[in-house]
C-alpha positions in Angstrom: 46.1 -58.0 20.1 42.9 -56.8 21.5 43.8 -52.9 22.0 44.9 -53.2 18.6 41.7 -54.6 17.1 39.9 -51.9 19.7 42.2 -49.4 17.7 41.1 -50.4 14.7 37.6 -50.5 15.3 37.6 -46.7 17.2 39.2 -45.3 13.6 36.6 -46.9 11.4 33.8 -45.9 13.5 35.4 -42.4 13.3 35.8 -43.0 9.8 32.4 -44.0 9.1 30.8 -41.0 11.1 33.0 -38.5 9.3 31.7 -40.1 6.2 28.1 -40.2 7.1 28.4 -36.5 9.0 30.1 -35.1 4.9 27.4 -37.1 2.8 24.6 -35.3 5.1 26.0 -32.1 4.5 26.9 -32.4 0.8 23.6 -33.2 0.7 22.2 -30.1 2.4 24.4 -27.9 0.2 23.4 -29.7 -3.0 19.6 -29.0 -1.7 20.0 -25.7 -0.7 21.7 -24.6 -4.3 19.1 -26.5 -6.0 16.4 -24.9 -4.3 17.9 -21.1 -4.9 19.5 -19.4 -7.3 23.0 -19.2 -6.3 26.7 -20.4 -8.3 27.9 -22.3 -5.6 29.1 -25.2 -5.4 29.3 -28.1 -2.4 32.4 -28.5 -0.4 34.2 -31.4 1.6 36.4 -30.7 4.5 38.1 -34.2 4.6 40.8 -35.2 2.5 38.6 -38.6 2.1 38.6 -39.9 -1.5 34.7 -41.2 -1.0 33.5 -37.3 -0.5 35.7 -35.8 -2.2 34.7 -37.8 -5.2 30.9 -37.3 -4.3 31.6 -33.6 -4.3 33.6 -33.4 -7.8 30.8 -35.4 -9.0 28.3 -33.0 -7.5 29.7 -30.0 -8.8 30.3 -31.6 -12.2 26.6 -32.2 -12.8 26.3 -28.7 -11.2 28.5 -27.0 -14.3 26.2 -29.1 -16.4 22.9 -28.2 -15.8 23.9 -24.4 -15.5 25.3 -25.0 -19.1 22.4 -26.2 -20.7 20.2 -23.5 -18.5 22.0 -20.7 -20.3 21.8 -22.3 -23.5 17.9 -22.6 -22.9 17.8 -19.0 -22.1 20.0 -17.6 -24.8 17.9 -19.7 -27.0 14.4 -19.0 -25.4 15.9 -15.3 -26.1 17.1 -15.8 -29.3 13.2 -17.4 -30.6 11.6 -14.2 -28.8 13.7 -11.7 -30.9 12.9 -14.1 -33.7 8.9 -13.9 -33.0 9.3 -10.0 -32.5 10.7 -9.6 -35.6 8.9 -11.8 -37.2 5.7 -10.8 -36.3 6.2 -6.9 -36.9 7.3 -7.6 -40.7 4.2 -9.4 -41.2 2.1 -6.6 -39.7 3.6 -3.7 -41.5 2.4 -4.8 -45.2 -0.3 -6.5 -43.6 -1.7 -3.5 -42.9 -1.0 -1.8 -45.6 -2.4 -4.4 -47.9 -5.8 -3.6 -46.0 -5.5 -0.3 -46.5 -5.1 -0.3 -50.3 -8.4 -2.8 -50.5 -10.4 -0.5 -48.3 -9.3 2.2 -50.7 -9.5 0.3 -53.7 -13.2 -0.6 -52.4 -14.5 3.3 -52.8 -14.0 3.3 -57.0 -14.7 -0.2 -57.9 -18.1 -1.8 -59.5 -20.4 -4.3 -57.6 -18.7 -7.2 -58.8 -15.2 -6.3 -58.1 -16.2 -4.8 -54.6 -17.5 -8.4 -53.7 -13.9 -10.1 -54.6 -12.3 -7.3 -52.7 -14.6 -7.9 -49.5 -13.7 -11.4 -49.7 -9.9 -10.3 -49.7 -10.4 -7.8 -46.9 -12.2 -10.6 -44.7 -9.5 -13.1 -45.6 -6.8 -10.0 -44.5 -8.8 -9.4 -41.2 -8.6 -13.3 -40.1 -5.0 -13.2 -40.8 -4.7 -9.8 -38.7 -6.7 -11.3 -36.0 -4.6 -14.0 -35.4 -1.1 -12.3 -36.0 -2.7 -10.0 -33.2 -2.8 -13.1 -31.2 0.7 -14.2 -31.7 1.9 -10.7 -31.0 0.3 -10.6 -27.4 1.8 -14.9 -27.1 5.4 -12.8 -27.1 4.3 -9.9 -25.1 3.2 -12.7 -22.2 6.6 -14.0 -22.8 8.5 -10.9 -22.3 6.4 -9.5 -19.8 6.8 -12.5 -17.8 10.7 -11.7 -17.3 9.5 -8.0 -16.0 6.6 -6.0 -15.3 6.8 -2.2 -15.8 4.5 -0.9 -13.1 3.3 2.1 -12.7 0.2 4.0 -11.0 -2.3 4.2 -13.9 -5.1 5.9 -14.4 -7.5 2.7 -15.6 -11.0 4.7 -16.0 -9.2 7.0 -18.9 -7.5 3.6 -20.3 -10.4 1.7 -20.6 -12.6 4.9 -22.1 -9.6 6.1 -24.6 -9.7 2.1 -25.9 -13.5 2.2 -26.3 -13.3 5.6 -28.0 -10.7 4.2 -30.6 -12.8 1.3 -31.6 -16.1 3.9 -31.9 -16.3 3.2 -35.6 -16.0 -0.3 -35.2 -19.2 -0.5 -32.9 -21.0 1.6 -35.1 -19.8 -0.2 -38.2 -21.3 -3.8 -36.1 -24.6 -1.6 -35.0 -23.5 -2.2 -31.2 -24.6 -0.1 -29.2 -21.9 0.6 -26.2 -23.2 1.6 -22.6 -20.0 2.8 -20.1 -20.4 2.8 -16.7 -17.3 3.8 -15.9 -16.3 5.2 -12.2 -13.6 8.3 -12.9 -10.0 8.3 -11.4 -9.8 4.6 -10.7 -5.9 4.6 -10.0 -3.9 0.9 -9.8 -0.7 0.3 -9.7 -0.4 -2.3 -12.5 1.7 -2.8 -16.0 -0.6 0.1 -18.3 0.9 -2.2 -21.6 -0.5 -5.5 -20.5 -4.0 -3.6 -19.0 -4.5 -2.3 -22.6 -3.9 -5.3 -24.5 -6.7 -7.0 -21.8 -9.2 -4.2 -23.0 -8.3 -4.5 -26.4 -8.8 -8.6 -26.5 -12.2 -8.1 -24.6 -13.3 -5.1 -27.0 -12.1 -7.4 -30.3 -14.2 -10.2 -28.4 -17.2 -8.5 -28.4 -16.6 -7.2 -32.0 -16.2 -10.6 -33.5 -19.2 -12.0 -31.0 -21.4 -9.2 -29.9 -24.8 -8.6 -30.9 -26.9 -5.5 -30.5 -26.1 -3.8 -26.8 -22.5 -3.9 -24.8 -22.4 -3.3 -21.1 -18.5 -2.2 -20.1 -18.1 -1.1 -16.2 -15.2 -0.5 -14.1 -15.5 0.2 -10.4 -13.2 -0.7 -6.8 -15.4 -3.0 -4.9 -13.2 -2.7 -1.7 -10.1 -1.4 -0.5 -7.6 -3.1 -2.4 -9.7 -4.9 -5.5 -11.6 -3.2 -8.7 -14.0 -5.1 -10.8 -13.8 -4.6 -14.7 -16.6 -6.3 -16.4 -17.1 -6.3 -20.4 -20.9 -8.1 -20.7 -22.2 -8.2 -24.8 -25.7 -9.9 -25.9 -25.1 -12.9 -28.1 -26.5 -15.9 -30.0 -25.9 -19.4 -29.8 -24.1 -19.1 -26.1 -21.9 -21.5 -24.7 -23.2 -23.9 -21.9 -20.0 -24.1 -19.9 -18.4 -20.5 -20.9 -15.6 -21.4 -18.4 -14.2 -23.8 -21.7 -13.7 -21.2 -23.6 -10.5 -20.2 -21.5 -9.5 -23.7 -22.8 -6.9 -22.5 -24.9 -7.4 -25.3 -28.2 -11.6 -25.0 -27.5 -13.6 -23.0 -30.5 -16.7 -21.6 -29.9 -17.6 -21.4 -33.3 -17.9 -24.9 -34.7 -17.8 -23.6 -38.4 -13.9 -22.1 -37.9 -13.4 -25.5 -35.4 -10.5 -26.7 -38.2 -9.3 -23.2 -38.5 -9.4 -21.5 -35.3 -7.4 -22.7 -31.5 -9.3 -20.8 -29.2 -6.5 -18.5 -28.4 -8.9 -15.3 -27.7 -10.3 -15.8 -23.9 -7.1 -17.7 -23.1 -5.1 -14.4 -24.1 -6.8 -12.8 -21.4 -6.7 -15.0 -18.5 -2.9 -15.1 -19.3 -2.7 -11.0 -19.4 -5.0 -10.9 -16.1 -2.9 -13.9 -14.3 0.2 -12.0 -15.2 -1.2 -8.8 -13.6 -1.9 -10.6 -10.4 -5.8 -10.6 -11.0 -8.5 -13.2 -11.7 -11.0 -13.7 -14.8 -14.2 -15.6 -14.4 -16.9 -16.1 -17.4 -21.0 -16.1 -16.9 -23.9 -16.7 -19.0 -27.5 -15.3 -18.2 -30.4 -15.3 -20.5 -28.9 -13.9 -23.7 -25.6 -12.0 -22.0 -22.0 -13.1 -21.9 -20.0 -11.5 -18.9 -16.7 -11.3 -18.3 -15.5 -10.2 -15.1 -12.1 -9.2 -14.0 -10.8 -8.5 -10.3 -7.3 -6.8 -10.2 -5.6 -5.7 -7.4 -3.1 -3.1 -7.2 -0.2 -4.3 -6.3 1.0 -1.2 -4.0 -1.3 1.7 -3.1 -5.1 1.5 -2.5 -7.6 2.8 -4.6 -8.7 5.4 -2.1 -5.0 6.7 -1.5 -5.2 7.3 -5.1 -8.7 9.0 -5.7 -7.6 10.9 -2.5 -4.8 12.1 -4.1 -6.7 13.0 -7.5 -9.1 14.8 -5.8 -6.6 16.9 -3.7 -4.9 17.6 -7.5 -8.8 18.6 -8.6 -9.0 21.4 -5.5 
């Protein structure tokens, strides 16, 4: 009687510790595949109706969630398409709509050409934000890839200030480059231009009188772009204006979300880099540090100059 109860108790311990031993692994394997992206599933090696049910049920909740991740990214892709589309019919008779009132502006009498420059203003604020939504969808497909690419960013940064030339003169801003040539970085040349472009459109809508843009590598691996514009009523803390739903203008605070700043901090994050704001007597600065993400800057110029010879 005793050997037998021995008996018995040997095979549950066994029991136990094989059941212990299979929940401790199941457990690993359900971490592991949570933690990673893999299609596996967990596995028993025992014929024990505890684990294996613990494993069906693993792998059930397993099928599950991978379900409903491809729904959310057929859908996350389907809205993207939607917001490409979307925002590209706008744009087309968007801007022909401001071209027929900047036409119609040239042949019309005082008091029509004030209506019309009420209707071009209302156009440009609808432009300006569309512009906004369009770079929101770029920052969502260029978070899925980068294309990068060894880009020349002193000719980028001067071909986008020479294509907004008649909009500084048209705002009396006067524009001083200090520009360093052949600054090479290996970076994404679609998202570096949309920076430039939200920093340029900044200063248009903000910018009073002078406009200091500079570009230079500060060290081996990091280069320093820096778009600085005289202005009225600054803010205190210019860091809140990276605060995505703050409005610097309190007159537009019902109208406007702040996207402008916020834009940019997303474009520089997503190029590895950092944006920081300053104030200083009547100057706003914004400063950007990027870092290309493969070759250094002197490889590069090294390699430009040895082109130039």
């Amino acid at each position: 009687m005793i050997t037998l109860l021995s008996i018995l108790c040997l095979i549950l311990v066994i029991l136990l510790l094989t059941v212990i031993i299979e929940i401790k692994r199941i457990t690993v394997e359900l971490t592991y595949i949570n933690e990673h992206p893999t299609n596996g599933f967990v596995t028993t090696y025992t014929n024990l109706p505890l684990t294996k049910e613990l494993a069906r049920a693993s792998n059930l909740s397993l099928k599950n969630s991978r379900k409903l991740q491809q729904i959310q990214t057929q859908q996350e892709n389907q809205v993207r398409k939607m917001l490409t589309n979307l925002t590209h019919d706008i744009k087309t008779p968007l801007t022909v709509s401001m071209g027929y009132v900047q036409l119609l502006m040239r042949s019309v009498d005082a008091s029509d050409a004030a209506q019309l420059e009420r209707i071009q203003r209302n156009l440009e604020s609808v432009n300006y934000y569309l512009q906004y939504l369009m770079d929101f969808n770029l920052l969502q497909e260029k978070s899925v890839s980068l294309k990068i690419n060894s880009v020349n960013g002193s000719e980028l940064i001067e071909n986008e200030l020479f294509n907004y030339y008649d909009e500084f003169n048209k705002r009396h801003l006067k524009v001083t480059p200090t520009i360093k040539p052949n600054v090479f970085l290996q970076t994404d040349a679609t998202l570096l231009s949309r920076v430039c472009q939200n920093l340029i459109g900044n200063v248009l809508k903000y910018g009073r009188e002078d406009v200091l843009v500079s570009l230079a590598p500060i060290d081996e691996t990091h280069i320093q772009l820096v778009f600085a514009n005289k202005g009225n009523q600054l803010p205190k803390d210019p860091s809140q204006l990276i605060n995505r739903f703050y409005t610097a203008d309190q007159s537009r605070s019902n109208h406007s979300v702040g996207l402008g700043l916020s834009i940019v901090q997303s474009l520089v994050t997503t190029l590895g880099g950092r944006l920081s704001l300053s104030t200083k007597d009547t100057w706003f600065n914004v400063t950007i540090i990027l870092k290309p993400l493969k070759n250094s800057i002197r490889a590069q110029e090294d390699q430009t100059k040895g082109h130039d010879h």
